[in-house]
C-alpha positions as semicolon CSV with decimal commas, in nm:
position;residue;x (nm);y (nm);z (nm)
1;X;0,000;0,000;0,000
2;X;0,091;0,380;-0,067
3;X;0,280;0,608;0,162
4;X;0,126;0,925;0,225
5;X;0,305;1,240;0,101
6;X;0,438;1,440;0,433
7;X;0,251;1,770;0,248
8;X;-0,073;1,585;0,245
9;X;-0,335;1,782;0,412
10;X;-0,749;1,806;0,319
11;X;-0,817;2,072;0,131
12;X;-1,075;2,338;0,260
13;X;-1,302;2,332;-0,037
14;X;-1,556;2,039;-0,138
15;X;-1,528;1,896;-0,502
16;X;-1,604;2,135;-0,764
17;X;-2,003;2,070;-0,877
18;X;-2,054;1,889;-0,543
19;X;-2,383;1,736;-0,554
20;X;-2,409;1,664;-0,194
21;X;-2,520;1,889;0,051
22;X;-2,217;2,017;0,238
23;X;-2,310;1,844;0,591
24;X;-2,402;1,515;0,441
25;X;-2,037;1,522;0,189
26;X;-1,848;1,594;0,509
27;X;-2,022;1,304;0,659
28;X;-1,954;1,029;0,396
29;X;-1,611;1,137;0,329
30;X;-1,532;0,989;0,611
31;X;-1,617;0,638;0,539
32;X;-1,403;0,385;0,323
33;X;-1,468;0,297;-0,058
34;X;-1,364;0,073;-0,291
35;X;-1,309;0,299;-0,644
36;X;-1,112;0,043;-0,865
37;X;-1,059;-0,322;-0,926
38;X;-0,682;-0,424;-0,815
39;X;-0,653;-0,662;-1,148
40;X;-0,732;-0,351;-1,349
41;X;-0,456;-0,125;-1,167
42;X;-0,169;-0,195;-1,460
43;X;0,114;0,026;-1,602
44;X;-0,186;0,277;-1,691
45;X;-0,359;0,538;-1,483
46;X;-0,676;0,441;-1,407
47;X;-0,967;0,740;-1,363
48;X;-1,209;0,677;-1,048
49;X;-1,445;0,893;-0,880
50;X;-1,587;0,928;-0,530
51;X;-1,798;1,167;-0,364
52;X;-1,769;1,374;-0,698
53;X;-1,377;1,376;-0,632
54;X;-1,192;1,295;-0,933
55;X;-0,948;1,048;-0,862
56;X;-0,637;0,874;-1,034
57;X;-0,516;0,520;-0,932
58;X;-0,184;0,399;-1,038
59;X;0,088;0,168;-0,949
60;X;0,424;0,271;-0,808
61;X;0,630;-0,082;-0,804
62;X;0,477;-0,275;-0,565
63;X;0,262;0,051;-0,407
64;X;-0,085;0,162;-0,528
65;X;-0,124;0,521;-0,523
66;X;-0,443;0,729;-0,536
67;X;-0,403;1,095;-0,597
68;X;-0,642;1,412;-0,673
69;X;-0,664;1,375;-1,078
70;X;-0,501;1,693;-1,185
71;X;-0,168;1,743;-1,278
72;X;-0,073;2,056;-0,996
73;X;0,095;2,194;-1,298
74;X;-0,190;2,317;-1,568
75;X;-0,486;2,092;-1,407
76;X;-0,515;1,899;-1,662
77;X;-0,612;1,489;-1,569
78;X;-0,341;1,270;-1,474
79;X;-0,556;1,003;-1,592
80;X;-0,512;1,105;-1,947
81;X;-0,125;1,039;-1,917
82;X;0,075;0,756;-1,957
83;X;0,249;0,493;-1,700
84;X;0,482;0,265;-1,710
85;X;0,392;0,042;-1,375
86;X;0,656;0,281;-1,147
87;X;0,544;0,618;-1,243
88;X;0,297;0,814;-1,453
89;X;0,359;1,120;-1,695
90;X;0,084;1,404;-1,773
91;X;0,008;1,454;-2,090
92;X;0,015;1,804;-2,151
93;X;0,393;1,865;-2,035
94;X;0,522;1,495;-1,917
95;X;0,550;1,596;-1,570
96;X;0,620;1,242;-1,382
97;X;0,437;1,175;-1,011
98;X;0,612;0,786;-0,834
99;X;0,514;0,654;-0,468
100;X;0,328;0,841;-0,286
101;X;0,216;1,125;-0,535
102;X;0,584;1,269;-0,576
103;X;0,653;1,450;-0,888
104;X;1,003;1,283;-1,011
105;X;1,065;1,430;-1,340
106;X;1,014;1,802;-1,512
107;X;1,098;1,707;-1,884
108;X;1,146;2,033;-1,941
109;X;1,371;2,135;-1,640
110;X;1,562;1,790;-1,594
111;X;1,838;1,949;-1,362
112;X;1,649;2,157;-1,120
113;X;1,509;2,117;-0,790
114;X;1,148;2,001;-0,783
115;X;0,919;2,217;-0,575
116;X;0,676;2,065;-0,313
117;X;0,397;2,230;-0,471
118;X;0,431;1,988;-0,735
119;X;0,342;1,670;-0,531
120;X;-0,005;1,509;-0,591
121;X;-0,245;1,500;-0,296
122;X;-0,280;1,155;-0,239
123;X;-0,526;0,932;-0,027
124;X;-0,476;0,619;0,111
125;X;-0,490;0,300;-0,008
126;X;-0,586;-0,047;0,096
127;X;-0,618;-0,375;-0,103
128;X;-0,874;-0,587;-0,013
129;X;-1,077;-0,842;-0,176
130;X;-0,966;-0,783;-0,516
131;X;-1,063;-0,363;-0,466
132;X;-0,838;-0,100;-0,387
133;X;-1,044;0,087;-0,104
134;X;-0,995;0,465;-0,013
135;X;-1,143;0,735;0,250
136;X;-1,139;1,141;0,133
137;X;-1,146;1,226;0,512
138;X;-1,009;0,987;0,775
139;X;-1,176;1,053;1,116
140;X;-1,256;1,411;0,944
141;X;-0,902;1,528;0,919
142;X;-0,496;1,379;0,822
143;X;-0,332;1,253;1,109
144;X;0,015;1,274;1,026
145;X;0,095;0,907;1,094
146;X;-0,004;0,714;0,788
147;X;0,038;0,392;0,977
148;X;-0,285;0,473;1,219
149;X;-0,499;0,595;0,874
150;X;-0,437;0,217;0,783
151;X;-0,433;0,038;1,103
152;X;-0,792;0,195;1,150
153;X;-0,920;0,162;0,836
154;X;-1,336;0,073;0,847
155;X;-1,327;-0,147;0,537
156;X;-1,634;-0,408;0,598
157;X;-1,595;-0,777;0,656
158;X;-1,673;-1,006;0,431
159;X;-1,743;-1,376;0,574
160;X;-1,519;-1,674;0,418
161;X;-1,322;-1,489;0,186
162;X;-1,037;-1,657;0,336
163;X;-1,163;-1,964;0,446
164;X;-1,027;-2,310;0,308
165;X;-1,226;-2,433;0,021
166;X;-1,378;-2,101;-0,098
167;X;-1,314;-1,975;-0,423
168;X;-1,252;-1,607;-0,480
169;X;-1,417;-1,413;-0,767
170;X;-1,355;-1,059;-0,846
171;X;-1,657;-0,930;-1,056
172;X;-1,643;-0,646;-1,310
173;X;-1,801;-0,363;-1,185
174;X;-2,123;-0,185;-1,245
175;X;-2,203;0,126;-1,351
176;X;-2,582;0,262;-1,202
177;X;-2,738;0,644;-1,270
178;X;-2,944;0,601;-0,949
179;X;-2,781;0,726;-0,593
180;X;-2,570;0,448;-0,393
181;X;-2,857;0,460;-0,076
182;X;-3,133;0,352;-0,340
183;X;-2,892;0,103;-0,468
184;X;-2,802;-0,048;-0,120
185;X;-3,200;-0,047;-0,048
186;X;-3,268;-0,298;-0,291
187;X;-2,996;-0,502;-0,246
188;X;-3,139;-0,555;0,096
189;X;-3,526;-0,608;-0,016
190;X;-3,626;-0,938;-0,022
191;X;-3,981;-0,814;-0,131
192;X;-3,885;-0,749;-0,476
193;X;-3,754;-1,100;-0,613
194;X;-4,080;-1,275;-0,706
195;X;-4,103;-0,934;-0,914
196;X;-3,808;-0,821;-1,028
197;X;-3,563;-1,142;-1,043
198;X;-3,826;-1,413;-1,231
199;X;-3,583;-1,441;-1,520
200;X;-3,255;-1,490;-1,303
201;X;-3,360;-1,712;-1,007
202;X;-3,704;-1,629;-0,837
203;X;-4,051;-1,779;-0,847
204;X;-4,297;-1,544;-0,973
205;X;-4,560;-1,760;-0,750
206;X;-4,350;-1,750;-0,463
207;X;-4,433;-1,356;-0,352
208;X;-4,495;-1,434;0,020
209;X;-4,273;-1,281;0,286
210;X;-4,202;-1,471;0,604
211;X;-4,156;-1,238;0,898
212;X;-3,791;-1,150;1,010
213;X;-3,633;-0,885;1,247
214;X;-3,338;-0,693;1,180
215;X;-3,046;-0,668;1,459
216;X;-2,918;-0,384;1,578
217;X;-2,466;-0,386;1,554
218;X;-2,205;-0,129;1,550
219;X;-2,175;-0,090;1,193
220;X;-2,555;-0,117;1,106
221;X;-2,784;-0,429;1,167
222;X;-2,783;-0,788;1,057
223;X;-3,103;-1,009;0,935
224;X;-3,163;-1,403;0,888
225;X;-3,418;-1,453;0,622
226;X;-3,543;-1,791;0,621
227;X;-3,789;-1,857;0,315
228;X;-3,837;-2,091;0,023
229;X;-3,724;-1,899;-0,227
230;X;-3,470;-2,043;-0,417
231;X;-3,122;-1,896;-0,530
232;X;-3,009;-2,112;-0,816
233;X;-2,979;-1,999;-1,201
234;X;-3,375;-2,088;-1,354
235;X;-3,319;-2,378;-1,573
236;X;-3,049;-2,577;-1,372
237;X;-3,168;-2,924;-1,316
238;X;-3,172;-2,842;-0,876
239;X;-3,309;-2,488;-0,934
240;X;-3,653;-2,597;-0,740
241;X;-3,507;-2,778;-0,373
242;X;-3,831;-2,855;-0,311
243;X;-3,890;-2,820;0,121
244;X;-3,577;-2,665;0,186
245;X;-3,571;-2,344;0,352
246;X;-3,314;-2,064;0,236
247;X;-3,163;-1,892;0,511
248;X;-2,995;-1,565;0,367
249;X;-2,763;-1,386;0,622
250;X;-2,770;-1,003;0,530
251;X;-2,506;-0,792;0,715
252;X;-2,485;-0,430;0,684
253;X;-2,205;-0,216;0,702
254;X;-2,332;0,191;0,686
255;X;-2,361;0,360;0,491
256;X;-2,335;0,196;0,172
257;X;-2,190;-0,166;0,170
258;X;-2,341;-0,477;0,257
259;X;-2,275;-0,870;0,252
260;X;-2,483;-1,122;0,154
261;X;-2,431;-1,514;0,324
262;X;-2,701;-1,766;0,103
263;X;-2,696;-2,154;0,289
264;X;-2,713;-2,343;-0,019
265;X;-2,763;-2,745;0,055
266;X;-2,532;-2,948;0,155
267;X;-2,355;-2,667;0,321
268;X;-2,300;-2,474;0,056
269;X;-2,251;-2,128;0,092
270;X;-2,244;-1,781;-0,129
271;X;-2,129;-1,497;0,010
272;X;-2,206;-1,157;-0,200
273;X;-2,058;-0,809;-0,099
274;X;-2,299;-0,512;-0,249
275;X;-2,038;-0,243;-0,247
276;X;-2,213;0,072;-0,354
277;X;-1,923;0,306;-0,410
278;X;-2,123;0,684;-0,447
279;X;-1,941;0,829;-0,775
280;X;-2,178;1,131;-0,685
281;X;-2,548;1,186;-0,536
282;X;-2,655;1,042;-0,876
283;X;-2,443;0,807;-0,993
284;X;-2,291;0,463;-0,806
285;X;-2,031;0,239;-0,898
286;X;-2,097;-0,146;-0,769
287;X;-1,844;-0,383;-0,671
288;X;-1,958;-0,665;-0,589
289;X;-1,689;-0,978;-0,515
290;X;-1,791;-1,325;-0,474
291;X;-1,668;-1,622;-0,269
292;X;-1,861;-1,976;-0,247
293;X;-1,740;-2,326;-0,158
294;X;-1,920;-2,534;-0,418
295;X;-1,935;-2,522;-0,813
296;X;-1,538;-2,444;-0,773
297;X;-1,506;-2,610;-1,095
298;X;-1,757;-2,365;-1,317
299;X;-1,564;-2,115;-1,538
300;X;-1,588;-1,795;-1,350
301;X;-1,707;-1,634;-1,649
302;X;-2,025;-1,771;-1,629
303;X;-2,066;-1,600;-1,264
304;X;-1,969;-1,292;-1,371
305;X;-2,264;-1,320;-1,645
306;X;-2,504;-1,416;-1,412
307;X;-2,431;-1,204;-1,125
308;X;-2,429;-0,878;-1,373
309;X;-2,788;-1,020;-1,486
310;X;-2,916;-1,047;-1,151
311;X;-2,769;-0,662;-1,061
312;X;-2,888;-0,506;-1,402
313;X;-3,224;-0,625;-1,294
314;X;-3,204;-0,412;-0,997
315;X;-3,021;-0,138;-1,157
316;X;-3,308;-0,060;-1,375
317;X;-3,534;-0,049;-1,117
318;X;-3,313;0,185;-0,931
319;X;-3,257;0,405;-1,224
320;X;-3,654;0,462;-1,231
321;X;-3,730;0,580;-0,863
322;X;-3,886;0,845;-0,778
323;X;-3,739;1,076;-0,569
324;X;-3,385;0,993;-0,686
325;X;-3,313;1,051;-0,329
326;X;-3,351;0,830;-0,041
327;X;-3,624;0,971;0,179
328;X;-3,479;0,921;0,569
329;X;-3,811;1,094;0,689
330;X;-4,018;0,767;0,715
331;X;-4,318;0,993;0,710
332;X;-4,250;1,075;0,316
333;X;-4,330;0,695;0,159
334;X;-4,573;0,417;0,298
335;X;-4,415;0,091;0,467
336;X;-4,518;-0,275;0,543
337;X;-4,398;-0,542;0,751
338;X;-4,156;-0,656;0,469
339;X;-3,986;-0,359;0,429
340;X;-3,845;-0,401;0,764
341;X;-3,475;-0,368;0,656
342;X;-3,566;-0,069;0,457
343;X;-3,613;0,108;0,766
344;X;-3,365;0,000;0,987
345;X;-3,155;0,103;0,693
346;X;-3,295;0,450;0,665
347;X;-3,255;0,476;1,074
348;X;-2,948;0,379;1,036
349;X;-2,824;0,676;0,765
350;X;-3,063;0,908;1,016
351;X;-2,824;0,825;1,320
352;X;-2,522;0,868;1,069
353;X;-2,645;1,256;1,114
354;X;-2,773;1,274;0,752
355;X;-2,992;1,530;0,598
356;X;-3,370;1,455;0,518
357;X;-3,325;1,388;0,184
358;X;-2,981;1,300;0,183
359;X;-2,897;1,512;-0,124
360;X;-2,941;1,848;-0,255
């Protein structure tokens, strides 16, 4: 992981065409998000965005660095530039930036002293799970040790990644024009999939609800959804299981991430992270990795196929809501006993300290 640059400090300003309201930015820039895949981190610069923070993610040897994406030179994006896997170059004057957001090189000035006002502001960065993770605003401010920023990182847990027998699967991202609360709302719905998931894996005649009752934790709340709704691919021979229960395991992780545990039988298990990283108040990029202990065998294409069908279902549900906000008022939209994790969610992002509406 990066070193942070000794000049790094938060600037005072938020992002330029901010589309969260100041109190609520300030709030989830303190939180961690993943904002690239690690596989797709090469000699390139890759361009990410968070909290409408441009962002540039590159590799440095064996480092990852994320930096503000504008060369401190003319402003134009680093992520236009070139790499080579140790540095990258602008591409307006070939200015070159190396660990921790350094600039290394003036092309144009090879013998002189390079001025500190030339470093990038960086950010950290953590690998984990195949995603390179970042906060804006650790605890609200830099601490000047970047050894505590990592050793008190908030990344969420996901269940068995590293357990024996699991297989790991990194799945391409997703790109949603709906705001990451709406996103992270569905994901934990268990309403919609007799509705919205009959050509993926529901039952269109299995609508029914069981009761269930969300848990309060520290990071959010937890729910075990037993029902008989099924979670293999329609068409495969076992889809139906007929008499076994499901139990799904949701675990939330506020504001935006969440893990999904499905008990398959035979003690199979699926575990599903819904990483809703919020590009801006109306767009969200989804990570989602993957780990299960059975079908090990199965060419990992075929998940990422299936898991992007089951997610572009939601997405275009998402994408149609109405406000595009997510109302925390519960008085604004109606509720029934099955959108019990909708509202402990929503209580949840209330007690976070955020606004009404959540954006502007």
């Amino acid at each position: 992981m990066a070193p942070m640059s000794p000049s790094m400090h938060a600037p005072d300003t938020l992002p330029r065409n901010c589309t969260f309201e100041p109190d609520d930015w300030a709030i989830l820039a303190r939180f961690w998000y993943p904002v690239a895949l690690e596989r797709d981190v090469g000699d390139r610069p890759v361009a990410a965005m968070l909290l409408d923070e441009p962002l540039v993610v590159y590799r440095a040897g064996e480092d990852i660095v994320i930096a503000h994406d504008l060369c401190p030179h003319r402003g134009v994006p680093l992520s236009l530039g070139s790499g080579d896997g140790g540095s990258i170059a602008c591409a307006y004057h070939g200015f070159r930036f190396g660990a921790a957001g350094r600039c290394v090189r003036i092309p144009a000035h090879p013998d002189h002293a390079i001025p500190s006002k030339m470093h990038l502001r960086t950010y950290p960065a953590i690998r984990r799970y195949g995603l390179i993770w970042t906060c804006l605003r650790p605890d609200g401010q830099w601490p000047d040790d970047a050894t505590a920023i990592m050793a008190n990182a908030d990344i969420p847990l996901m269940p068995h990644w590293q357990d024996a027998g699991f297989q790991q699967i990194v799945c391409p991202s997703i790109d949603i024009h709906g705001f990451a609360g709406r996103q992270m709302e569905g994901f934990l719905d268990v309403a919609h999939f007799a509705f919205v998931h009959t050509a993926t894996f529901a039952d269109p005649d299995n609508p029914v609800v069981p009761g269930y009752r969300p848990v309060r934790t520290d990071r959010g709340f937890e729910v075990e959804y037993r029902s008989t709704v099924g979670n293999y691919p329609i068409g495969r021979v076992d889809h139906g299981r007929p008499g076994f229960e499901w139990l799904r395991h949701f675990r939330t992780h506020l504001p935006f991430t969440a893990t999904l545990t499905v008990h398959f039988p035979d003690d199979g298990r699926l575990v599903i992270m819904n990483a809703a990283s919020p590009v801006s108040a109306r767009e969200t990029r989804l990570f989602a990795p993957i780990c299960r202990n059975f079908d090990t065998d199965l060419p990992v294409q075929d998940v990422y196929d299936f898991n992007r069908r089951v997610f572009e279902e939601d997405k275009a549900i998402v994408e149609a809501q109405k406000p595009e906000c997510l109302p925390l008022d519960p008085r604004l939209e109606a509720h029934v006993p099955a959108d019990r994790s909708s509202i402990a969610y929503r209580r949840g992002l209330r007690e976070l300290g955020l606004s009404r509406f959540f954006i502007s």
